[in-house]
BAVO-828706 format. One record per residue (C-alpha): residue number from 1; residue in one letter; y, x, z. Coordinates in steps of 0.1 Angstrom, whole numbers, plus 5000, padded with zeros to 4 digits. Example, Ala and Ser with C-alpha at 12.3 -4.5 7.8 and 13.67 -1.06 7.14 Angstrom:
% residues 2
> 1	A	4955	5123	5078
> 2	S	4989	5137	5071
END
This chain:
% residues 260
> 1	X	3680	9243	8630
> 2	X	3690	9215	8606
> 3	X	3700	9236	8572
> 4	X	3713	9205	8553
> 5	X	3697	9206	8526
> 6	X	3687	9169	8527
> 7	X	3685	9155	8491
> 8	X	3706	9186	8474
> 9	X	3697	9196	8441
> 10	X	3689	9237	8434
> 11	X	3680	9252	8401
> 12	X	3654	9282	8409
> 13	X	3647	9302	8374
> 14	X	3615	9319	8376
> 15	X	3609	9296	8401
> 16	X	3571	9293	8403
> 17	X	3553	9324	8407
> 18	X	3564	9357	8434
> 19	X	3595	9356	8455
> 20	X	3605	9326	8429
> 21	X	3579	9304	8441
> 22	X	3584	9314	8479
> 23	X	3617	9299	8477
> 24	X	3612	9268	8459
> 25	X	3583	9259	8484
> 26	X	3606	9264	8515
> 27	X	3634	9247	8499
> 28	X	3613	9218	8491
> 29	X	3603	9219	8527
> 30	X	3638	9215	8535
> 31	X	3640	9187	8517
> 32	X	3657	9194	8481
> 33	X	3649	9187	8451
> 34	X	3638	9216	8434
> 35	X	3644	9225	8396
> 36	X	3618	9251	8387
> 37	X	3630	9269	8351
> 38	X	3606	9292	8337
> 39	X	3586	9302	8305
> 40	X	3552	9292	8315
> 41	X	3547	9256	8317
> 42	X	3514	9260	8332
> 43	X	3527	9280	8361
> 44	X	3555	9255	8363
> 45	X	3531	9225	8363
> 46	X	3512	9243	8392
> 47	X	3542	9247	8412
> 48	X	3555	9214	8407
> 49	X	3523	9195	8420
> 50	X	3520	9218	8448
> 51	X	3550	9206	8465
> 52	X	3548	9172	8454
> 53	X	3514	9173	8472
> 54	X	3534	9186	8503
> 55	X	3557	9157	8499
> 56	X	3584	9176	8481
> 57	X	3601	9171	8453
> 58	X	3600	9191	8426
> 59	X	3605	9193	8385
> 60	X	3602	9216	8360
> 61	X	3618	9226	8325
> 62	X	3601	9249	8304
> 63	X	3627	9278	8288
> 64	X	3626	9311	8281
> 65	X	3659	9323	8299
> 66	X	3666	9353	8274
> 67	X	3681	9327	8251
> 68	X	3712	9314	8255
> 69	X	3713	9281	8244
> 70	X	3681	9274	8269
> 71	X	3702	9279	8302
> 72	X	3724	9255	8288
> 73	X	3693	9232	8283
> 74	X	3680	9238	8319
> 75	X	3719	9225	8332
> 76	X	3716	9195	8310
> 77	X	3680	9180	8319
> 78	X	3688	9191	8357
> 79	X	3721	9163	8355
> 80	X	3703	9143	8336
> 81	X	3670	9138	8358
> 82	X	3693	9142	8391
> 83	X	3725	9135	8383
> 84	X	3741	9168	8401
> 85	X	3735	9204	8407
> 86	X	3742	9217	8447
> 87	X	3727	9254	8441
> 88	X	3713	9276	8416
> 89	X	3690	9310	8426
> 90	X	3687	9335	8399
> 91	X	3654	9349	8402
> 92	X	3640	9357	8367
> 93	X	3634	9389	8355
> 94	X	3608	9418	8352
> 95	X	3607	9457	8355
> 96	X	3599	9466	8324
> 97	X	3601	9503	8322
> 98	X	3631	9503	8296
> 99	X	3639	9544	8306
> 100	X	3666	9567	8291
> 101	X	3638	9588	8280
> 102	X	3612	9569	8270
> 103	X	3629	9538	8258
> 104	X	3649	9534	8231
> 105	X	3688	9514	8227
> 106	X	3671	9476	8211
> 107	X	3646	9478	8235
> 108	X	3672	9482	8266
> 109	X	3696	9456	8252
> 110	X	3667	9430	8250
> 111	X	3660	9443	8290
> 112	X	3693	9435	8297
> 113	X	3687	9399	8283
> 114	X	3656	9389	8303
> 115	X	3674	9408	8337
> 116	X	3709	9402	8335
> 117	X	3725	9380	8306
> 118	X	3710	9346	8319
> 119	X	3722	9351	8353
> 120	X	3759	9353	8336
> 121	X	3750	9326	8316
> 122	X	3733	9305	8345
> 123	X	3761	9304	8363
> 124	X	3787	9296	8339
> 125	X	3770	9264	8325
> 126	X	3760	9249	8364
> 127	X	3797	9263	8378
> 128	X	3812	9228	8369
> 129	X	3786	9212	8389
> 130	X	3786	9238	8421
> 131	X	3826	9234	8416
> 132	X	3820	9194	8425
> 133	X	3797	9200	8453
> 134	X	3811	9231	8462
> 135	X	3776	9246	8459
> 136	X	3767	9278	8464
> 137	X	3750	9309	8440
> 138	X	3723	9334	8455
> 139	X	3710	9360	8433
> 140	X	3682	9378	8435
> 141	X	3684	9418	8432
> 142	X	3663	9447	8435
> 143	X	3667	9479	8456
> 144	X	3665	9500	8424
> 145	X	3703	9489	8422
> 146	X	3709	9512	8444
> 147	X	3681	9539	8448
> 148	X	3671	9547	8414
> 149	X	3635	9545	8407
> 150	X	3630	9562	8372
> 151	X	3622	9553	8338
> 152	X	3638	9521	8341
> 153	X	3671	9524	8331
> 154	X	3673	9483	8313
> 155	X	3664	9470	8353
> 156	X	3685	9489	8372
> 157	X	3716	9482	8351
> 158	X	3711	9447	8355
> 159	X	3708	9448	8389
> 160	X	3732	9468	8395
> 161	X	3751	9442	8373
> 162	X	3738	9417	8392
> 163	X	3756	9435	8424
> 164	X	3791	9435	8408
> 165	X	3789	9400	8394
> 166	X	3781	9389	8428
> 167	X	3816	9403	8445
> 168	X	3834	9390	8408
> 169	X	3819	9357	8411
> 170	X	3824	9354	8449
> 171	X	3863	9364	8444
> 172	X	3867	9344	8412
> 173	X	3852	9311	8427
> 174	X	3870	9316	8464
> 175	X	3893	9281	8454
> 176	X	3864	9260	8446
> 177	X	3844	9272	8482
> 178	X	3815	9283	8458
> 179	X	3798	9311	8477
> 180	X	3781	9333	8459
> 181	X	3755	9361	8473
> 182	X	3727	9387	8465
> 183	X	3691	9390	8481
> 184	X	3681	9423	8475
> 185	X	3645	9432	8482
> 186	X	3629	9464	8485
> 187	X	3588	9465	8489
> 188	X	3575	9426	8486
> 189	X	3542	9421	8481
> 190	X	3536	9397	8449
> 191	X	3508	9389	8423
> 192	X	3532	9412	8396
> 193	X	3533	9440	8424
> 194	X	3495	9439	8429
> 195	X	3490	9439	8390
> 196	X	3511	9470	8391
> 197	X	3492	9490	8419
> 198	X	3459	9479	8409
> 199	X	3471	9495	8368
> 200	X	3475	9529	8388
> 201	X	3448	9561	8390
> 202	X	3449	9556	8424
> 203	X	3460	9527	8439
> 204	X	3453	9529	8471
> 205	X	3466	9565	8480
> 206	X	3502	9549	8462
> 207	X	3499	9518	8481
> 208	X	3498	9540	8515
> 209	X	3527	9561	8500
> 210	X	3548	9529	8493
> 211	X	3541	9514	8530
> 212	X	3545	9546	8545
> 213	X	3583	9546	8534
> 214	X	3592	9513	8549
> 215	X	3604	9521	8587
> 216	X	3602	9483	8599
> 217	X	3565	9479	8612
> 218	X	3554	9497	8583
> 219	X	3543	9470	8562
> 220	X	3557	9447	8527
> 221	X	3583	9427	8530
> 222	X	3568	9388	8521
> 223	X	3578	9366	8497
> 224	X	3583	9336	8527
> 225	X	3611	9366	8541
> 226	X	3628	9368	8508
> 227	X	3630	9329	8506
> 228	X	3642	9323	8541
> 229	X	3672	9345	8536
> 230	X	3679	9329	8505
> 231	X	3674	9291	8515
> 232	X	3700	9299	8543
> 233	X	3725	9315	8525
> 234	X	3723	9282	8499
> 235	X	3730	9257	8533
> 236	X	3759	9250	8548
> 237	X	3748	9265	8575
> 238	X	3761	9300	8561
> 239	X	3792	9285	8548
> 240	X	3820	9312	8557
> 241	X	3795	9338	8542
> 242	X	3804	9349	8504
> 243	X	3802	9384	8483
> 244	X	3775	9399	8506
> 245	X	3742	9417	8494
> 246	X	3722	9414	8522
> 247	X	3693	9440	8525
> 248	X	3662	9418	8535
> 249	X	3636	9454	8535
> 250	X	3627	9466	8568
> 251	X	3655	9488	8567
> 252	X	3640	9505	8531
> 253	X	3678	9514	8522
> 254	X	3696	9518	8549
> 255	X	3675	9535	8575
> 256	X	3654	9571	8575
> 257	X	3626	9568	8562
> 258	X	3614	9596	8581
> 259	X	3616	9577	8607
> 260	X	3579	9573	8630
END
């Protein structure tokens, strides 16, 4: 299936590395030309010459995303290198623990920064781009939105902020046919996830405990799965579908668990 893509322009924040860097790679496969924003120039620069050495296009803007003024940077070099903006994925963001209990109010206001204000702020310095091109918005989530998960109270707000913002958006943009959806991932199986387990007394007995949960063939979700969701929902090819968070999890929600 032809997706479109041909020569569009997306912004990916947090872009190069994880689920980020899954979705750049297959968008550059489908031919656009990807923006990669992100704080680590190194990982950037890695990214970047990866697809170009797959034939794909690819640049990337160093900027950390928790400050306001950078977003509006990572707009600005984005028109001025390509002259238009067609889609932007909001991908950045890290569990960082922030709990009720253990954290304290600075610390889950600046958790709110790196998972949920530069989304907002994303979006409202690219809109009059997507508004010309009538481009489309995916965001990335997180399935503590709506499980819970514990001693992370700064994460899950944002993304259950990150939910709402994705029906707002969808309903406030419905004249411009800007679409905007949510991704939201459950189990995936990432260099930061692996850091994680491998932190853990004992990572292996967790790791079977984690897998054992997930009732579609038992196994992590990939990064490629995460993308391919996302890269579709950015082409025209999903172009009647707007304020949907779609569960791409092996049924992690929504179906029992029990389930064998």
């Amino acid at each position: 299936m032809d997706l479109q893509l041909k020569d569009k322009v997306v912004i990916i924040t947090g872009g190069a590395k994880g689920i980020g860097e899954a979705i750049s790679k297959t968008l550059a496969k489908e031919g656009v030309t990807v923006v990669i924003a992100g704080r680590n120039k190194a990982d950037n620069d890695k990214a970047v010459n990866e697809i170009k050495s797959g034939g794909g296009k690819a640049f990337g803007v160093e900027v950390e995303l928790s400050v306001v003024e950078n977003c509006k940077k990572t707009v600005d070099e984005t028109i001025k290198q390509f002259g238009r903006i067609d889609g932007l994925v909001n991908n950045a963001g890290v569990n960082d623990s922030i709990g009720l209990e253990k954290g304290d109010p600075e610390r889950f206001l600046r958790s709110l920064q790196k998972n949920l204000v530069h989304y907002y702020c994303m979006a409202h310095y690219a809109l009059p781009e997507l508004k010309k091109y009538k481009g489309a918005i995916v965001n990335i989530g997180s399935k503590v939105s709506v499980t819970g998960q514990g001693n992370t109270s700064g994460y899950a707000a944002s993304k259950g902020g990150i939910n709402a913002l994705t029906r707002e958006w969808a309903v406030e943009l419905l004249p411009y046919s800007v679409r905007v959806n949510t991704v939201l991932p459950a189990e995936v199986w990432t260099p930061l996830y692996e850091h994680w387990i491998n932190s853990l007394p004992n990572p292996k007995e967790k790791l079977d405990s984690i897998v054992s949960k997930i009732p579609l063939e038992r196994r992590f979700t990939t990064s490629e799965e995460i993308a391919d969701t996302t890269v579709f929902l950015l082409s025209p090819r999903s172009s009647h579908t707007t304020g949907q968070i779609l569960y791409v999890d092996g049924g992690y929600v929504h179906l029992d668990r029990a389930i064998s």
